[in-house]
NUTORZA-62734 format. One record per residue (C-alpha): residue in one letter; x, y, z. Coordinates in steps of 0.2 Angstrom, whole numbers, plus 2048, in hexadecimal, padded with zeros to 3 digits. Example, Ala and Ser with C-alpha at 12.3 -4.5 7.8 and 13.67 -1.06 7.14 Angstrom:
 resn east north  up
    a  83E   7EA 827
    s  844   7FB 824
//
This chain:
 resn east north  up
    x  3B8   43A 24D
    x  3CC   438 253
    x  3D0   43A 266
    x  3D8   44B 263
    x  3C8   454 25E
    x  3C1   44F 26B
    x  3CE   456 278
    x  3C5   468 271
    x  3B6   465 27C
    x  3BD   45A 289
    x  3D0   460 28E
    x  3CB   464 29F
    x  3C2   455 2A4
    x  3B8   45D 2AE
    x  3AB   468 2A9
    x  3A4   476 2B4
    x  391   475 2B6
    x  38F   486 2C1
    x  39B   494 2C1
    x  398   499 2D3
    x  3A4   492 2DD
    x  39D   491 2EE
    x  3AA   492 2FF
    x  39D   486 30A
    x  38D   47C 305
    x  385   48C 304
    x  379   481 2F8
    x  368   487 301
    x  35A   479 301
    x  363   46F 2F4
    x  35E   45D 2F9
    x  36F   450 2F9
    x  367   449 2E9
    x  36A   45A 2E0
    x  37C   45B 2E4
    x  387   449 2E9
    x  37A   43D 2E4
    x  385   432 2DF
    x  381   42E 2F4
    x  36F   42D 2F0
    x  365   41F 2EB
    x  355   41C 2DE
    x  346   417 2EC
    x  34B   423 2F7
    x  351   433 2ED
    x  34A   42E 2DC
    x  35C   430 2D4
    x  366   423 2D0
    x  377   424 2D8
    x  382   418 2E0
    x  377   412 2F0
    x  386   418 2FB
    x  37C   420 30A
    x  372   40F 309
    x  384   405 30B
    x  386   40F 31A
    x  376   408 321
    x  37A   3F8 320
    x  38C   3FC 325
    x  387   403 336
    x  38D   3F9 343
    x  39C   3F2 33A
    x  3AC   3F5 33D
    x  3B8   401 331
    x  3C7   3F5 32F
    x  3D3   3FE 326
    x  3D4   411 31C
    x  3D7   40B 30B
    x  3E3   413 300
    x  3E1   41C 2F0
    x  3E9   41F 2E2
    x  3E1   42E 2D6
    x  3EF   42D 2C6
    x  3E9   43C 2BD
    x  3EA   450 2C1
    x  3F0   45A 2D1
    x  3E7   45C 2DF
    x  3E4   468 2ED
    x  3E8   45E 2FB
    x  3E5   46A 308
    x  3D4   46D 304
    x  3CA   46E 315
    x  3BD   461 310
    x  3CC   454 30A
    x  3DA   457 318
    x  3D5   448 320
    x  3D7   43F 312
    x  3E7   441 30C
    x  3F5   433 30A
    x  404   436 314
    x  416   42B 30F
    x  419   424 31F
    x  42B   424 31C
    x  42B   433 315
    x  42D   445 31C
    x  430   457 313
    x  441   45B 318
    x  44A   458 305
    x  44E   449 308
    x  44B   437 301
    x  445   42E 313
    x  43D   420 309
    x  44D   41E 2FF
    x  440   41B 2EE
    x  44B   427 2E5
    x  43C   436 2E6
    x  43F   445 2F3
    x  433   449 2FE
    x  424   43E 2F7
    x  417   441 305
    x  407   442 2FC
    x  40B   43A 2EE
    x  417   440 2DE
    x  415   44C 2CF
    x  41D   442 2BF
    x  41D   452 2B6
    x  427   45B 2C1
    x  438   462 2C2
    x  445   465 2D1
    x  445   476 2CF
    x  432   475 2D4
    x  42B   477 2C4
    x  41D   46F 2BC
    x  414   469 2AA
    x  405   473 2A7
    x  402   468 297
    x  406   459 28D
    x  409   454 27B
    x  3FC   448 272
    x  404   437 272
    x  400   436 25F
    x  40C   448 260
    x  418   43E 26A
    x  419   431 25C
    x  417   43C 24E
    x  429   444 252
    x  42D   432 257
    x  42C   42B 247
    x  42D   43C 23D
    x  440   438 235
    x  43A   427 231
    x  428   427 229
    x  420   437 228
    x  427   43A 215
    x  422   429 20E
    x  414   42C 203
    x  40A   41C 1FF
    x  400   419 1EE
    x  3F7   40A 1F1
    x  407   403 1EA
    x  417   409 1E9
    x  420   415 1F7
    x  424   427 1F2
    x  42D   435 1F9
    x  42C   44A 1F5
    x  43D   44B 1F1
    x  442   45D 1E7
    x  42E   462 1E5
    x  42A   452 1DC
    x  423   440 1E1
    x  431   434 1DD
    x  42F   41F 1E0
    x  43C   41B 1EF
    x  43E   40A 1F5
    x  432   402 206
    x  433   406 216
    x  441   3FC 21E
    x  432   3F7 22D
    x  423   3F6 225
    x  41B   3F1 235
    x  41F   400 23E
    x  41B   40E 22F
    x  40A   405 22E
    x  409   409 240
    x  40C   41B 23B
    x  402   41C 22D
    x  3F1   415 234
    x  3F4   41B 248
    x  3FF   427 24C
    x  3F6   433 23B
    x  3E9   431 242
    x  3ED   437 252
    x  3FA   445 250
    x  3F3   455 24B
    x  406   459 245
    x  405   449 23C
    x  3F5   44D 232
    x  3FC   45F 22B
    x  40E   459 226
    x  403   44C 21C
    x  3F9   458 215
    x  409   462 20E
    x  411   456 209
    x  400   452 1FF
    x  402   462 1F8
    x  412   45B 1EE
    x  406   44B 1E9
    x  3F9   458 1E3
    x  403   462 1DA
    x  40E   454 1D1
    x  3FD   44D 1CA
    x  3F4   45E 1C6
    x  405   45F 1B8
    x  400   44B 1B2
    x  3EF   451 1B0
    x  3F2   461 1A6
    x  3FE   455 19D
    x  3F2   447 19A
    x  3E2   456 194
    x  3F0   45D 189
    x  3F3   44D 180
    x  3E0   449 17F
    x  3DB   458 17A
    x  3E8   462 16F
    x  3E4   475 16D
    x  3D4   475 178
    x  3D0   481 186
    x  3CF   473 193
    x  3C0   475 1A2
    x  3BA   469 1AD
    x  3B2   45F 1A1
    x  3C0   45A 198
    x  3C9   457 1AB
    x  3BD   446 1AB
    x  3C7   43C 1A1
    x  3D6   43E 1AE
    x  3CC   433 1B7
    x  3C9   41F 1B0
    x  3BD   415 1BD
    x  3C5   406 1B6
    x  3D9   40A 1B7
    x  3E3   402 1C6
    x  3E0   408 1D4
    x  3EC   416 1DB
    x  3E7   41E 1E9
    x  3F1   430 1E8
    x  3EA   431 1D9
    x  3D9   430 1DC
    x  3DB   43D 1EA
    x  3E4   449 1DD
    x  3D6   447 1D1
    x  3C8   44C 1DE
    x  3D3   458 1E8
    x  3D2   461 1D5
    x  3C0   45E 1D4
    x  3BE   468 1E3
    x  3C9   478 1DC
    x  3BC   47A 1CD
    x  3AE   47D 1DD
    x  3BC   489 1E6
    x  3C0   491 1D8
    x  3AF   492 1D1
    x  3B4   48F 1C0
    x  3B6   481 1B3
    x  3C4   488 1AC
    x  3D2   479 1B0
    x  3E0   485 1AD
    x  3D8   492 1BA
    x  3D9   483 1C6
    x  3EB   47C 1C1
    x  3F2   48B 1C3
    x  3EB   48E 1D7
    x  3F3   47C 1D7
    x  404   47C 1D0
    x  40A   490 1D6
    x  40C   485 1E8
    x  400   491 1F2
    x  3F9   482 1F9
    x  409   478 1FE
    x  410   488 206
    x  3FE   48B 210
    x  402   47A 215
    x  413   47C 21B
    x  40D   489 227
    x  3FE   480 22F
    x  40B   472 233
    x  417   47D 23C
    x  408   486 243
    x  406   474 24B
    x  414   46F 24F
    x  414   482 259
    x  405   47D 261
    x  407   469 266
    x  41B   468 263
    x  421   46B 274
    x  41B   468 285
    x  429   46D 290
    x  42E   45B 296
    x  440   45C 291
    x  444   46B 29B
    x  438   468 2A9
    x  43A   457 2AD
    x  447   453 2A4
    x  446   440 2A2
    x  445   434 292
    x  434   430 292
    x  435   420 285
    x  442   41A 292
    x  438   411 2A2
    x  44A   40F 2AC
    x  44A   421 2AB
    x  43D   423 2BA
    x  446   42D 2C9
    x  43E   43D 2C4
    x  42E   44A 2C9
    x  42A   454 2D7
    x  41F   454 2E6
    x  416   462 2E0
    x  401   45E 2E0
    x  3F7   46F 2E0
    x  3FA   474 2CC
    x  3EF   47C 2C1
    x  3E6   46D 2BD
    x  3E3   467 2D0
    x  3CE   46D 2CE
    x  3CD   45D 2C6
    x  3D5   44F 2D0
    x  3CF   45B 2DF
    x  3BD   456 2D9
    x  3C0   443 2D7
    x  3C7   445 2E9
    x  3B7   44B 2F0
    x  3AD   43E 2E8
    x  3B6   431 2EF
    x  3BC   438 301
    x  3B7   449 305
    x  3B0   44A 317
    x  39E   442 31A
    x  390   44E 326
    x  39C   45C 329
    x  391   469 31F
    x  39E   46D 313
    x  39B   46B 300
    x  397   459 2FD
    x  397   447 306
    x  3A7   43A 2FF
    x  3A3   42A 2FC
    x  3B0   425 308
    x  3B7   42F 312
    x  3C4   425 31C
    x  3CE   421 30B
    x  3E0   429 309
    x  3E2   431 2FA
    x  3F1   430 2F0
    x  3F6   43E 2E2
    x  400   436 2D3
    x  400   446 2C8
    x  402   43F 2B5
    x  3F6   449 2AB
    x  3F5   45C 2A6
    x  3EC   464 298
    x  3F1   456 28B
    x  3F4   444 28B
    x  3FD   43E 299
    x  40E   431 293
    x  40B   41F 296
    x  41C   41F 2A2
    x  416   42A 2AE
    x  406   41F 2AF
    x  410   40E 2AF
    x  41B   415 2BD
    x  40C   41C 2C7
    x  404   40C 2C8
    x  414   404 2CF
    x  416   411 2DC
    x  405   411 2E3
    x  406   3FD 2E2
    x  417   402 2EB
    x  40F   409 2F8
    x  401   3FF 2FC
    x  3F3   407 2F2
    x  3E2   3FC 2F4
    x  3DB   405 2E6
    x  3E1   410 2D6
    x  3D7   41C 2CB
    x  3E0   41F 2B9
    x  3DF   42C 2AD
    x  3D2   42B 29D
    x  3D6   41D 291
    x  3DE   422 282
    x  3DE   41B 271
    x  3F0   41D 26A
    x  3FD   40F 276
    x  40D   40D 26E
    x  410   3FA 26F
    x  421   3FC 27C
    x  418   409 284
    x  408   3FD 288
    x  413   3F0 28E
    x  417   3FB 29C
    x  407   3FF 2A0
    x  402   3EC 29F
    x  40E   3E6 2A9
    x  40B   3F2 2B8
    x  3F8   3EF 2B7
    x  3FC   3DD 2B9
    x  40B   3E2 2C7
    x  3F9   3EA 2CF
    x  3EF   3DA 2CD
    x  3FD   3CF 2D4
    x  3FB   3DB 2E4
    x  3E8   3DB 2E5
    x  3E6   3ED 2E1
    x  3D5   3F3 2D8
    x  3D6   3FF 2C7
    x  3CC   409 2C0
    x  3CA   412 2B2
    x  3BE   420 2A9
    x  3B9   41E 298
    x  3BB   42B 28A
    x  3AD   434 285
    x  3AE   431 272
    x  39D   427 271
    x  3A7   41A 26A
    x  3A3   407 269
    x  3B1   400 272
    x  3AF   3EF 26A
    x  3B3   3F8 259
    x  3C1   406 261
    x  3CD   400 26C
    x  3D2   409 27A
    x  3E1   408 287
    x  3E1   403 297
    x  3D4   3F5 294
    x  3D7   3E4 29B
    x  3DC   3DB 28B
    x  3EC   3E6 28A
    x  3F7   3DC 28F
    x  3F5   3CE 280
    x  3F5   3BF 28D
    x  3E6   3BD 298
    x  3D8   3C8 29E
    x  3DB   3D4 2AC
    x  3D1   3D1 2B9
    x  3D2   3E1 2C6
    x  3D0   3EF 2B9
    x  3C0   3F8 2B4
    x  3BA   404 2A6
    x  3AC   40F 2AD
    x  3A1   41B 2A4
    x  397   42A 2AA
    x  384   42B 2AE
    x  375   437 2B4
    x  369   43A 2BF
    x  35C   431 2B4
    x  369   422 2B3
    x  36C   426 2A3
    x  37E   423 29C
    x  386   434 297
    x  383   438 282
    x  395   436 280
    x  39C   429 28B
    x  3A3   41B 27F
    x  39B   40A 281
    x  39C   3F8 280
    x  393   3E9 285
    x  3A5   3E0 28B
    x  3B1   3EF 28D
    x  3A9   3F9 297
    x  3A4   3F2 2A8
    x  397   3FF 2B1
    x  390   40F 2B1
    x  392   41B 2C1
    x  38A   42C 2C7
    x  399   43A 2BE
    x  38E   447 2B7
    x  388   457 2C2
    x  391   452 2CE
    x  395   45C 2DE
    x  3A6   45B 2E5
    x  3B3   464 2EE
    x  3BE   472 2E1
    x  3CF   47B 2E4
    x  3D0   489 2F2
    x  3C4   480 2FE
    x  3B8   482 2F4
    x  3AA   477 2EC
    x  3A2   474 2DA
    x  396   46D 2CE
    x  39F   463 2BE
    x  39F   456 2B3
    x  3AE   44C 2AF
    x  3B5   43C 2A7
    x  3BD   439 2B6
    x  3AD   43A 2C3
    x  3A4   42A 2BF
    x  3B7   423 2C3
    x  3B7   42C 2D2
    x  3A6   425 2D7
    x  3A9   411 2D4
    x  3BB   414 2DD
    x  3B4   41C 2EC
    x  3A6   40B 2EC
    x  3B4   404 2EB
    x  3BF   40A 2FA
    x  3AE   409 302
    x  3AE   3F5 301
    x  3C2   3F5 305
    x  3C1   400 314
    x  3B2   3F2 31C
    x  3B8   3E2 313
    x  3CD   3E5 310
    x  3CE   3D1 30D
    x  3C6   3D4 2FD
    x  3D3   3D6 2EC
    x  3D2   3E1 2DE
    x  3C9   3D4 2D3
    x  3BE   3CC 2DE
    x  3BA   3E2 2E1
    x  3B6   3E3 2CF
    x  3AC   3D3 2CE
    x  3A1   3D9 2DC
    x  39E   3EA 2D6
    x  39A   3E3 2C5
    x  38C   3D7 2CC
    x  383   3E4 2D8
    x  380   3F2 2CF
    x  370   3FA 2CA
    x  368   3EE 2BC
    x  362   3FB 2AE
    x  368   3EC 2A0
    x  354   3EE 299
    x  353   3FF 299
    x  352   408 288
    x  35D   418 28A
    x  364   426 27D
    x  375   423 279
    x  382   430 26D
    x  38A   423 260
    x  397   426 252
    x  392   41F 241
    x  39D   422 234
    x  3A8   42D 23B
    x  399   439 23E
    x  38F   43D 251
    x  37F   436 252
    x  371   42E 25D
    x  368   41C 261
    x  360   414 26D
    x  366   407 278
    x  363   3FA 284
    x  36F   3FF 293
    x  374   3ED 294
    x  37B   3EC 283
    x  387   3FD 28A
    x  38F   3F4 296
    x  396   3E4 29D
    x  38A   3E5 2AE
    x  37A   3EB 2A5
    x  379   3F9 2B3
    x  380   406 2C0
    x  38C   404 2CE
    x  381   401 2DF
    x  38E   403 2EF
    x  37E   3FD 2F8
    x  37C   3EC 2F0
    x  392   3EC 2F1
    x  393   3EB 303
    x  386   3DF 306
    x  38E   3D2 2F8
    x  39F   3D6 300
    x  397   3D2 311
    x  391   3C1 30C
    x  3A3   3BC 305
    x  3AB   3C2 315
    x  3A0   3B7 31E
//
């Protein structure tokens, strides 16, 4: 199933569990392991979440030695929320007076910075699919190439005509196999200018019928012998000839003249031609040119945004928030994992697919400004090559400085050794990254979500990022399961650790986290597999899901991070 099907039952990220939105805990008996147990732990609450109140067992007596700083990269957020306040990063050589105090060429960056924002205060309430992005990319170049199997062709006045290659092969069988596939836009223009293929072969068929059989009302017996099994392969023509096939069942005749005629009148091809501009009315345009105003394929081009963080989308970066920092025993709404950390908002996404500059130039500014930890947005499957390098190259600025990554897989139940997705730590085509980790969502029962891709190497761990209950816009709390939640949770283990042991670097973070968690490597689970382009089911070992074999364990964290630090 292509990524941007998918974005049908997942564009929010965050699913909401309960419609009630609720202004305190007014949750009523509800034990802790009902509502944040990503706090809780298997022996003593019977669920298996990440061992955090545990840590704080072993933590007691310690000393706090330093609040850690954390990046989330995604949505807004309502950083005046009453179970947050405490939590929010503050530029410390920044003030709100209009001015540029840090001199980093962004006005009044106090919380952190809106990428698709404008300076007249507007904001981006969506995004273009980056297959979209590419598709008008590359439209001029390669969206009228037609390819048989052999020769190149192009619809020029109604008919396919032979033309000569491409001039960058390379970079039209980038089109052609990726971009296609990921551009809804991309996928209609094809199918009209199919229309044109249809057609031109529909006439050669009557032709070749005509000449067969002189004189004879032709039906769809007759049609075979268009078809020789042991001709030369050509590819358009094999789709012609079952495309035509399937106009006998539309038409529900086998009179071939009733379904040449349906064909050749161009109903089709002008039915066509709507559903692409109905497309390109619906995915053409985001707004970016007027609103922010920047050239997004140019990363010099980086002195733009706002500092405007509560936008439509903040519920969900609000949510993550609270999972990692919202205020522990104060009787509001849930407990954060950490709730010392400093939270710094680097709005990059909207309803969409968020452009890999903003993310390239959002991991440098919260490396910039001394970020021990940074949460990215979903992988995607679609990276243009220059685009990736960007990204690459700032996850590797990150390692250089120490600084922890983590991102959430999509939930596509994709095998991630046979679909590649981006950010992974390969990306960068020279060696292995070793402070970025690709987390996927688990239950209660410790079972991984049905959808959450998988893989035994790409995938590092599992975290607690279904039902969860977190802080919500407005000061008030919520229910939901997200993409982004299971994130939230290895992050906020993760500041946990930093906040008690800030020696410790990005990569020696993630090798801990992957070596304690919660062994479930020989338990046989239920998992939602794609075979064939088609949704099904099949049972697993959890081990062979991910690269730990099990389920981040903050308990099990602190005491390995204790050891080294002794």
């Amino acid at each position: 199933m292509k990524k941007y099907f998918l974005l049908l039952v997942a564009s929010a990220c965050i699913s909401v569990a309960e419609a009630q939105l609720v202004k305190q805990n007014g949750q009523g008996e509800k034990k802790q392991s009902d509502l944040d147990w990503y706090n809780c732990s298997f022996d003593k609450d019977g669920v298996y979440g990440a061992e955090v109140n545990k840590a704080y067992d072993f933590l007691k007596g310690k000393k706090m030695k330093k609040r850690p700083v954390v990046a989330l990269i995604g949505s807004g957020m309502d950083v005046e929320h009453e179970d947050l306040k405490q939590a929010i990063w503050s530029n410390p050589k920044e003030k709100v007076d209009g001015k540029d105090n840090d001199k980093n060429g962004l006005v009044d960056d106090v919380n952190g910075w809106n990428f698709l924002g404008g300076k007249d205060g507007q904001v981006m309430e969506s995004t273009m699919r980056e297959g979209d992005r590419e598709f008008l990319r590359l439209k001029d170049k390669y969206a009228d190439y037609i390819f048989d199997g052999k020769n190149y062709c192009k619809v020029i006045d109604g008919k396919l005509t032979k033309v000569a290659d491409p001039e960058n092969i390379e970079e039209y069988n980038y089109y052609r196999n990726q971009v296609l596939a990921e551009s809804p836009m991309a996928s209609t223009y094809a199918g009209w200018q199919l229309g044109y293929v249809i057609k031109d072969y529909a006439q050669k068929f009557d032709q070749m019928m005509k000449e067969r059989f002189p004189g004879k009302e032709l039906t769809q017996a007759e049609f075979g012998i268009c078809y020789d099994p042991k001709a030369p392969r050509d590819s358009l023509s094999e789709v012609a000839f079952m495309v035509c096939v399937m106009g006998f069942s539309i038409y529900e005749t086998d009179k071939w003249e009733t379904v040449y005629a349906g064909i050749k009148n161009g109903t089709q091809i002008e039915q066509s031609k709507k559903d692409y501009e109905a497309k390109v009315k619906q995915f053409g345009a985001d707004g970016r040119k007027e609103i922010v105003g920047d050239n997004y394929l140019d990363i010099n081009d980086c002195k733009y945004g706002n500092n405007v963080l509560l936008t439509a989308d903040a519920a969900v970066g609000t949510m993550e928030a609270g999972v990692i920092a919202a205020k522990r025993e104060n009787g509001l709404g849930g407990n954060g994992i950490m709730d010392e950390t400093e939270i710094m908002t680097l709005r990059v996404a909207a309803n969409g697919e968020p452009y890999l500059k903003d993310i390239a130039l959002a991991i440098r500014y919260a490396v910039d400004h001394d970020a021990d930890i940074i949460m990215l947005p979903v992988q995607n499957t679609l990276y243009p090559e220059n685009q990736k390098k960007w990204i690459s190259e700032a996850l590797k600025y990150a390692e250089s400085k120490g600084v922890f990554v983590v991102t959430p897989a999509w939930e596509a139940a994709q095998d991630l050794s046979v679909v590649t997705y981006y950010p992974n730590r390969w990306m960068t085509g020279e060696r292995e990254l070793t402070n970025l980790m690709v987390v996927s969502s688990s239950d209660k029962n410790g079972n991984p979500s049905m959808n959450s891709n998988y893989g035994a190497k790409e995938v590092d761990l599992y975290a607690p990022g279904m039902d969860i209950y977190s802080t919500y816009t407005g000061d008030t709390y919520q229910n939901g399961t997200g993409l982004g939640l299971a994130a939230a949770t290895t992050v906020g283990v993760a500041a946990l650790i930093k906040a008690y042991y800030p020696h410790l670097t990005g990569t020696q973070i993630r090798n801990i986290l992957l070596e304690t968690v919660t062994s479930r490597k020989d338990a046989e689970v239920e998992k939602g597999i794609v075979v064939d382009g088609k949704p099904t089911q099949d049972l697993f070992l959890f081990g062979d899901l991910c690269l730990s074999g099990g389920i981040i364990n903050a308990y099990q964290a602190v005491v390995a991070a204790d050891k080294i630090a002794k």
